[in-house]
C-alpha positions as CSV (number, residue, x, y, z in Angstrom):
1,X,-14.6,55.8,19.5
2,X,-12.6,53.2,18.2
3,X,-9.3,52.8,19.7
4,X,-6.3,51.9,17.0
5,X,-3.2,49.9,18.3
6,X,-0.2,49.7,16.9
7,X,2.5,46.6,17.4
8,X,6.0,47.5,16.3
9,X,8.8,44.7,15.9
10,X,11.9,44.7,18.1
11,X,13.9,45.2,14.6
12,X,11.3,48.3,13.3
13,X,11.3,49.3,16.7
14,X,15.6,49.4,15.9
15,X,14.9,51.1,12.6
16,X,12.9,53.9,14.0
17,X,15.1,54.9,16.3
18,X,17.7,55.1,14.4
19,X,16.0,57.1,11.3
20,X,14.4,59.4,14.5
21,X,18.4,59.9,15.2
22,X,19.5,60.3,11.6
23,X,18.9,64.0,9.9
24,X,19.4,62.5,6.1
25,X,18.1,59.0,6.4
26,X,17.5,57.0,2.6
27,X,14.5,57.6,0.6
28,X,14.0,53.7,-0.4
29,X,14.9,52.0,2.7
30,X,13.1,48.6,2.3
31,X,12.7,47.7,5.6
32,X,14.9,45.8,7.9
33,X,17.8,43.0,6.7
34,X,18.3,39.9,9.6
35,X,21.8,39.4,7.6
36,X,22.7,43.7,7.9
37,X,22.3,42.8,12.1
38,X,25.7,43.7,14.1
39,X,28.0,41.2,15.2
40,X,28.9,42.3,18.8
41,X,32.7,41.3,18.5
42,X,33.0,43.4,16.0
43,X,32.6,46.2,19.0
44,X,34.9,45.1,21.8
45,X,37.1,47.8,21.5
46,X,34.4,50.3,21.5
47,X,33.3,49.4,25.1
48,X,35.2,51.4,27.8
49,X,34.4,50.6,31.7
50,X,36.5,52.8,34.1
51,X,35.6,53.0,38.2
52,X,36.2,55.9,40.3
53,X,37.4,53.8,43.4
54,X,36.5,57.2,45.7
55,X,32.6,57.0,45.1
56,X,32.6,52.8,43.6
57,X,30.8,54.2,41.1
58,X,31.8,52.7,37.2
59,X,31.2,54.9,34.3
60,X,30.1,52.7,31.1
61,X,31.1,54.6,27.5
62,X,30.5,53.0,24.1
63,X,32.6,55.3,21.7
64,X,30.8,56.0,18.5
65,X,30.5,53.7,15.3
66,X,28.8,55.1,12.2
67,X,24.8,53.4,12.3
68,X,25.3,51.5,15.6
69,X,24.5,52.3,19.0
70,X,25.1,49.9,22.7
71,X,22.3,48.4,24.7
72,X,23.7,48.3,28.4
73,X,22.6,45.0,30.6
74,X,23.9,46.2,33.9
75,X,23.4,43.6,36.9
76,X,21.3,42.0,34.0
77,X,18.2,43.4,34.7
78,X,19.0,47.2,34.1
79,X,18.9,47.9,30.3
80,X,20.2,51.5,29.1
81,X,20.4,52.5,25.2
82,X,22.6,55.3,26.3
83,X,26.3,56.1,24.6
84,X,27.2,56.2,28.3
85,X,26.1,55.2,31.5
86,X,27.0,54.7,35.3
87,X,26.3,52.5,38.4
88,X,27.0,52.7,41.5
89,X,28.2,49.7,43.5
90,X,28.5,48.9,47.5
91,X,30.6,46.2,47.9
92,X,34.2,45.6,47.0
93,X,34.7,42.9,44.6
94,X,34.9,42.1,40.6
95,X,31.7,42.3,38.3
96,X,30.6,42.8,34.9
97,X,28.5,44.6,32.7
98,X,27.4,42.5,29.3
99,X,26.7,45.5,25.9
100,X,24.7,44.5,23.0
101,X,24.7,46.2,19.5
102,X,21.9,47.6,17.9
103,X,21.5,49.0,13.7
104,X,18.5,49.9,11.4
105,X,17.9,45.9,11.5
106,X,18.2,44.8,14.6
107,X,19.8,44.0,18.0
108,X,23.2,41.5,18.2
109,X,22.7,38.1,19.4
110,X,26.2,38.1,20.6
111,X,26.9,40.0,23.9
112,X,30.5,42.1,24.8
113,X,31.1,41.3,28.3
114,X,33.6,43.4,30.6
115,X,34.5,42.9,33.7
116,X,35.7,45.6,36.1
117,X,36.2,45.5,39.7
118,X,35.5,47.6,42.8
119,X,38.2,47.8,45.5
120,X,36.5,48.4,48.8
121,X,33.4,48.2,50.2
122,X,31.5,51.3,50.5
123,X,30.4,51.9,54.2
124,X,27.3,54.0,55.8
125,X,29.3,54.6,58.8
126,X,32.6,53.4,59.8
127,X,34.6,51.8,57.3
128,X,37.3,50.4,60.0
129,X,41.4,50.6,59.2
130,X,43.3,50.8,55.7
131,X,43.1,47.4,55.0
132,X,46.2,48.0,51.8
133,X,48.6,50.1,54.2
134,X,51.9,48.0,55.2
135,X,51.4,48.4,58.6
136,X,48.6,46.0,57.9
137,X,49.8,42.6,59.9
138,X,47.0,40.6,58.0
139,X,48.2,41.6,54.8
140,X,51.8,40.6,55.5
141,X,51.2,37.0,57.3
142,X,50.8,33.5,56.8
143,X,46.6,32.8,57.1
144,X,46.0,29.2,57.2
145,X,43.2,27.6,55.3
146,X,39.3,28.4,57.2
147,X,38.7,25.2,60.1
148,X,35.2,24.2,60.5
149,X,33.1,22.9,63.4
150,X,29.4,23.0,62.6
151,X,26.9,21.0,65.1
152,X,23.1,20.4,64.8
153,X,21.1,21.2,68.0
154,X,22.3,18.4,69.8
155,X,25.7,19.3,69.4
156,X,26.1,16.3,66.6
157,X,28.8,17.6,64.1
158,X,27.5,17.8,60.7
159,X,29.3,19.0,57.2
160,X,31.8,22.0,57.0
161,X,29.8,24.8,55.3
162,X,31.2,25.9,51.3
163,X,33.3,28.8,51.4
164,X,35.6,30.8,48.9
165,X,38.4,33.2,49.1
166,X,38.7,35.8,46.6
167,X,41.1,39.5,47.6
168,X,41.0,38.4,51.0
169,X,37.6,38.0,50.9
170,X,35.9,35.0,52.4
171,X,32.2,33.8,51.7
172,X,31.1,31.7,54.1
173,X,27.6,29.5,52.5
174,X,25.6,28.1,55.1
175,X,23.4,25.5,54.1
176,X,21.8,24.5,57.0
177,X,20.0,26.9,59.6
178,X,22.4,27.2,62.9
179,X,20.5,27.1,66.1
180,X,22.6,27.9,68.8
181,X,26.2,30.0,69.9
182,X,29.2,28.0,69.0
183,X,27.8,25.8,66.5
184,X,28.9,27.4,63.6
185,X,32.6,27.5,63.9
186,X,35.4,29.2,61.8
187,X,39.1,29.2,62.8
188,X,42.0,31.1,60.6
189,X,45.4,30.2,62.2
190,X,47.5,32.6,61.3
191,X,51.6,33.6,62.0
192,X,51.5,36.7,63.3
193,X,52.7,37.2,67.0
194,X,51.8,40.0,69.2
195,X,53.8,41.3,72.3
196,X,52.2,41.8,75.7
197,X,53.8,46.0,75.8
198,X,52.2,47.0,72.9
199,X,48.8,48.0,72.0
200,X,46.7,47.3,69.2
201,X,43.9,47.8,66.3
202,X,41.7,45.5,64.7
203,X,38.9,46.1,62.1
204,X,36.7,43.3,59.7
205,X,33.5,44.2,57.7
206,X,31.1,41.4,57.5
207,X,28.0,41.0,55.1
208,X,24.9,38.6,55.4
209,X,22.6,38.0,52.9
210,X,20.1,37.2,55.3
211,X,19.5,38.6,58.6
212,X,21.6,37.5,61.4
213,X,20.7,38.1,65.1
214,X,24.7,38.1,65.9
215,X,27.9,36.8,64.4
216,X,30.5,35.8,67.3
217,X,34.3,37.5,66.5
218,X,36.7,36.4,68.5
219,X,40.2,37.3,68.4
220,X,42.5,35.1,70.7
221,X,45.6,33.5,71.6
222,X,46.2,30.5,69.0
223,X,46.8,27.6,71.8
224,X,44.0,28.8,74.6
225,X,40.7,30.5,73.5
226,X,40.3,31.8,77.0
227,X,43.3,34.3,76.3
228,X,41.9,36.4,74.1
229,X,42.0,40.3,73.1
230,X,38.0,40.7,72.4
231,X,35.0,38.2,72.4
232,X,32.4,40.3,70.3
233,X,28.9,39.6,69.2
234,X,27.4,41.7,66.1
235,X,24.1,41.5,64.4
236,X,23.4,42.0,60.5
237,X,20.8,43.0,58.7
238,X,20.6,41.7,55.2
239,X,23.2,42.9,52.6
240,X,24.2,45.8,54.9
241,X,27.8,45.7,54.9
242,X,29.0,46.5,59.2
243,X,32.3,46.8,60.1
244,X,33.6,45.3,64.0
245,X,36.2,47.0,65.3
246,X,38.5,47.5,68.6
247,X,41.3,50.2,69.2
248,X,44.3,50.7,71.3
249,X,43.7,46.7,72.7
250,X,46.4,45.7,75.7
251,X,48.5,43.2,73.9
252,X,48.9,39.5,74.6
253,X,52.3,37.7,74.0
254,X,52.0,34.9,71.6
255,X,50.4,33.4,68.6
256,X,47.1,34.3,67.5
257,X,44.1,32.8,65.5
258,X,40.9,34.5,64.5
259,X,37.4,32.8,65.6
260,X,34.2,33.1,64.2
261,X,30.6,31.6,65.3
262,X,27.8,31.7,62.7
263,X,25.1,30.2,65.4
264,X,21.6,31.6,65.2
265,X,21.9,31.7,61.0
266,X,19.6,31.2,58.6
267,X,19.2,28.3,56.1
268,X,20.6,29.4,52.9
269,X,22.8,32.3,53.7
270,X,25.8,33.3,52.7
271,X,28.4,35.4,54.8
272,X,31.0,37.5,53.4
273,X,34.4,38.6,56.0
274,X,36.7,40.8,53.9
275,X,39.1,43.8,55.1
276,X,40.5,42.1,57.8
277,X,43.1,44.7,59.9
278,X,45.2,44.2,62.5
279,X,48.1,46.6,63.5
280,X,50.1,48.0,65.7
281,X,48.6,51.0,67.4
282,X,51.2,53.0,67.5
283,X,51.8,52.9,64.0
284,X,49.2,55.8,62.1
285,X,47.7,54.5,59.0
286,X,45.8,58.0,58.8
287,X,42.3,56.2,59.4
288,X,40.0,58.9,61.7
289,X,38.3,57.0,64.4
290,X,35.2,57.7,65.5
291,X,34.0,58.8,69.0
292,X,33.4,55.1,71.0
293,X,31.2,56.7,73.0
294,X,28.3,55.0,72.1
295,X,24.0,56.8,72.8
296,X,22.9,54.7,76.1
297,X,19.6,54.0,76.2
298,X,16.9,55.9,77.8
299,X,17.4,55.3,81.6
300,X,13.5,56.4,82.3
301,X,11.8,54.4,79.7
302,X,9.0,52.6,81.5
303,X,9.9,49.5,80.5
304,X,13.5,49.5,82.3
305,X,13.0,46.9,84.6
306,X,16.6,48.0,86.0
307,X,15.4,51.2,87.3
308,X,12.9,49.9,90.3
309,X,16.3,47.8,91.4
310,X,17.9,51.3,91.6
311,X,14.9,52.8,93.6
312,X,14.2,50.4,95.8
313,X,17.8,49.2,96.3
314,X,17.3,46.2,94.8
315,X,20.1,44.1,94.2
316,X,20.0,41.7,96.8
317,X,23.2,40.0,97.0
318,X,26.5,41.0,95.5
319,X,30.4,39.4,95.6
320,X,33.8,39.7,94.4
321,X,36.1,36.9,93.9
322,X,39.6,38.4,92.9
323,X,42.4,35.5,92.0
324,X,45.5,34.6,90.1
325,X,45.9,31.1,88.7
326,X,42.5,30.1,90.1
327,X,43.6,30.8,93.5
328,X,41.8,33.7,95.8
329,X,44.5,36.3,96.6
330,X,41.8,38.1,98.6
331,X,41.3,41.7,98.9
332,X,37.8,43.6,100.5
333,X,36.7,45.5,97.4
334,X,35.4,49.3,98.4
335,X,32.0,49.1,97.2
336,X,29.2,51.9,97.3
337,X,25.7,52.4,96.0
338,X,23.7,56.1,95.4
339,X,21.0,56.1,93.4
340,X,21.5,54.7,89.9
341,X,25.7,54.6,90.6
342,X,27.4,51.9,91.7
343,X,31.0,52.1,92.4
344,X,34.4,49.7,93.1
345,X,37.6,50.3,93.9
346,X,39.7,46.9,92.7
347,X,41.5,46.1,95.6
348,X,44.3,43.7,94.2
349,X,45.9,43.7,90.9
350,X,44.9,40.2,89.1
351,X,46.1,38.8,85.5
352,X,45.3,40.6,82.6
353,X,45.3,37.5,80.3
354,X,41.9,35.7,81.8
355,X,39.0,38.9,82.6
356,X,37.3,36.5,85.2
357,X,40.1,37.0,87.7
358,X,38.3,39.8,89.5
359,X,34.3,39.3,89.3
360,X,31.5,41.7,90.8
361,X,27.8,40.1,90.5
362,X,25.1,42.2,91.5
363,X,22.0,39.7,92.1
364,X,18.5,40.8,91.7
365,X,14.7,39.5,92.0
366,X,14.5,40.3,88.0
367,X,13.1,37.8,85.9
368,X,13.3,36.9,82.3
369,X,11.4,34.3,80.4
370,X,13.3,32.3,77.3
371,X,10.9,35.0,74.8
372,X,12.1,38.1,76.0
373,X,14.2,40.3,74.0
374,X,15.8,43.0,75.7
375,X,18.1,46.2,75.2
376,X,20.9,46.8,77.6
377,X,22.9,50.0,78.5
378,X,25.2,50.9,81.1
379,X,27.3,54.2,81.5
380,X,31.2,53.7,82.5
381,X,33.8,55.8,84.0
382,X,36.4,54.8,84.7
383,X,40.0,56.3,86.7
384,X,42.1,54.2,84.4
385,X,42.4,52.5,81.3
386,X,41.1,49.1,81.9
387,X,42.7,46.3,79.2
388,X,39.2,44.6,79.5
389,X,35.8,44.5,81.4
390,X,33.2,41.9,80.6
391,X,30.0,42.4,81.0
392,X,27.4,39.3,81.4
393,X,23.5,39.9,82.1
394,X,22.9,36.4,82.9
395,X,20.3,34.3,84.5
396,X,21.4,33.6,88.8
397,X,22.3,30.2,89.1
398,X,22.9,29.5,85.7
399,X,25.8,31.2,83.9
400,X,25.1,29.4,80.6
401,X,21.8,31.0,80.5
402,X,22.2,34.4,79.4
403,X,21.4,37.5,77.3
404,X,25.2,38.4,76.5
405,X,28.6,38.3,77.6
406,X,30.7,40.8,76.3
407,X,34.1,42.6,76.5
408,X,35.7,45.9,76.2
409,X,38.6,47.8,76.3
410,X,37.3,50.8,78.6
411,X,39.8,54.1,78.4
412,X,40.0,56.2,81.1
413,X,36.7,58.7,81.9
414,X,33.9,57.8,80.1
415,X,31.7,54.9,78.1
416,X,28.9,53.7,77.2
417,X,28.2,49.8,76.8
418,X,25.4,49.0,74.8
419,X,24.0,46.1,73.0
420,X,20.5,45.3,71.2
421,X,17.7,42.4,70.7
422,X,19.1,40.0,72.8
423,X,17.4,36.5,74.2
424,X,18.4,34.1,77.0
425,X,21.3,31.8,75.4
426,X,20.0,28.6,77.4
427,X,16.6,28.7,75.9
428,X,15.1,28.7,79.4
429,X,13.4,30.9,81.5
430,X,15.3,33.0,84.2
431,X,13.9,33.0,87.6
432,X,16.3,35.6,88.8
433,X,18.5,37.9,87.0
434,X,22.5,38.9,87.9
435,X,24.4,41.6,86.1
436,X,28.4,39.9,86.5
437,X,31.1,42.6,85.5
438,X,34.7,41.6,85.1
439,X,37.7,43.1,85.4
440,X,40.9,41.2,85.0
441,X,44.1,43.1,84.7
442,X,42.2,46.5,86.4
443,X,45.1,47.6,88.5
444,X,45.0,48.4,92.0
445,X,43.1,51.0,93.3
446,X,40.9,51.7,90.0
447,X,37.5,53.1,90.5
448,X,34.8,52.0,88.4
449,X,31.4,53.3,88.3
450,X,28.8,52.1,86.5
451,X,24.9,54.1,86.4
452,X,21.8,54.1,84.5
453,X,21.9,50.6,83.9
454,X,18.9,49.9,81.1
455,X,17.2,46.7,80.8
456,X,14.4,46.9,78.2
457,X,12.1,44.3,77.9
458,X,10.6,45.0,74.4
């Protein structure tokens, strides 16, 4: 059997939809006219574009005209014929949708283009603190222009990256792949002054278009990075919109500036920061936080190498070093092992401002090699709120060698630290391992037990 195909023109392909729409079409209709195609202008006011700013999505209408009807190009690949249409959009920010106008004769070659924007970023989890409310101190200060310090791998500075600031938005664009911590800086001064008796909130949602093994955030006194109220790493998967945040933070008196560190970033990428909060705690922007308890990793997964140290009381050296102003004020530490618990009782106040004032390092025969990645959990409890508590799995002997080194604000009872896929920072292999835990500012007396610790190597 013969197969018959038929090829229809873009502008017949027009005509017979329309006559397929049209109950009394003309008899003698000789076929399509180039000069009877629609000028698009002639249409502006027919193209509506609202956005319900509950769900981001954006509702497209084209209201009718006798013999015409709208080609939608949304995100300019999408092409709908509809009257109306819709979209859904993640990210906040302003886009637009071009329309094209069709007859018996033919398509426009002129385009209506609206633009419309989305207000906020649509979240999977989290979506951190109103960023609009007034008791937004972001929103109401003086943010000085982005600083810049990029370095190559030998710590050679090269050129600041391109970046734009749009609605409080700023897009970082990375030209150059970053290969280590600290050598992809980013600095906002800002005015806003915090007081050491109150207590605060901070929020920022950050988006890579790339994946990133872990953007530094650090949020700390403008004239000494080492007084600071959090030192945060989080990792991004590509074009999935996270949100860092920290609640009911000890305050620090002074000026602040917020930090961030792009190292370990891909060539080519491009970083957005947007929705920046910071606020007093006290004051109730309605925002519903989420439990910061955290799902610890399994404690009997073969592959914790932690768990042996546990069994066969392992750790084979530990200290504390408590001091104010770099000066030991002593103090015996009451320190007990059972099991998978290990337990302190701070025996001296130090300062709250520096968390290395008061350091416990439980050394072990662990190893590491500079290709392992490894998943960490520990369990918390604690008698008090602590204002911070670092903790550093680090290579023994080499504190610049290390798989993290992290902070928290730990609230009386019970938490969970946990962090994922991380590698030795040196780039070297670690003979022996050492879990260091910090607790400047713990007052007096505090008990602090940590169990289950969980180091997978994956």
């Amino acid at each position: 059997m013969k197969k018959i195909i038929s090829y229809i023109s873009g502008m017949a392909f027009a005509a017979a939809m329309t006559f397929g729409l049209t109950a009394c079409a003309p008899e003698e209709f000789a076929g399509p006219n180039k000069d009877g195609i629609p000028l698009a202008s002639d249409y502006a006011d027919a193209v509506k574009v609202t956005v319900d700013q509950q769900t981001n999505i954006a509702y497209f209408e084209f209201e009718s005209r006798e013999g015409v009807y709208p080609i939608w190009i949304i995100d300019g690949k999408k092409y709908v014929s509809n009257f109306t249409a819709s979209q859904a959009y993640r990210k906040a920010g302003d886009y637009t949708v071009d329309v094209k106008i069709g007859n018996a004769n033919g398509v426009s070659d002129g385009t209506i283009t609206k633009t419309f924007h989305v207000d906020k970023t649509k979240m999977t989890g989290f979506g951190g603190f109103v960023y609009e409310s007034d008791f937004n101190m972001w929103t109401k200060a003086t943010i000085n222009a982005p600083t810049f310090w990029f370095a190559n791998e030998s710590w050679g500075q090269i050129a600041d990256p391109g970046y734009s600031l749009s609605d409080g938005a700023y897009t970082v664009d990375i030209a150059t792949a970053i290969a280590a911590r600290w050598q992809g800086q980013m600095a906002l001064g800002t005015s806003i002054n915090t007081s050491a008796d109150k207590t605060y909130d901070f929020s920022v949602i950050l988006t890579s278009a790339k994946n990133h093994p872990g953007v530094m955030v650090k949020l700390t006194k403008s004239d000494d990075d080492g007084l600071f109220y959090f030192e945060k790493e989080i990792a991004l998967v590509a074009n999935e919109p996270v949100c860092l945040w920290k609640y009911d933070m000890p305050g620090i008196e002074g000026n602040m500036k917020l930090v961030f560190d792009f190292g370990g970033s891909p060539e080519n990428n491009s970083i957005v920061i947007e929705n920046i909060v910071l606020k007093d705690h006290a004051n109730d922007d309605g925002t519903e936080v989420p439990s910061q308890l955290a799902t610890p990793f399994d404690y009997n997964d073969a592959r914790n190498i932690w768990k042996a140290v546990d069994e066969n009381q392992g750790i084979t050296d530990e200290t504390y070093f408590g001091d104010d102003n770099w000066g030991s004020i002593g103090g015996t530490p009451e320190i007990t092992h059972q099991g998978n618990k290990h337990t302190i009782v701070v025996p001296v106040q130090t300062a709250a401002a520096e968390i290395w004032r008061a350091q416990w390092h439980l050394r072990t025969d662990l190893t590491a090699t500079a290709d392992d990645v490894v998943d960490f959990s520990v369990k918390v409890n604690s008698s008090v709120k602590l204002p911070g508590m670092m903790f550093k799995l680090t290579q023994d002997g080499n504190d610049d060698n290390y798989f993290f080194a992290q902070q928290e604000t730990i609230p009386a009872g019970d938490f969970v630290f946990r962090i994922e896929n991380k590698q030795l920072s040196g780039g070297a292999d670690a003979p022996k391992l050492k879990l260091t835990l910090g607790f400047g500012g713990a007052p007096a007396d505090a008990v602090i037990t940590i169990s289950e610790i969980t180091v997978i190597k994956k």
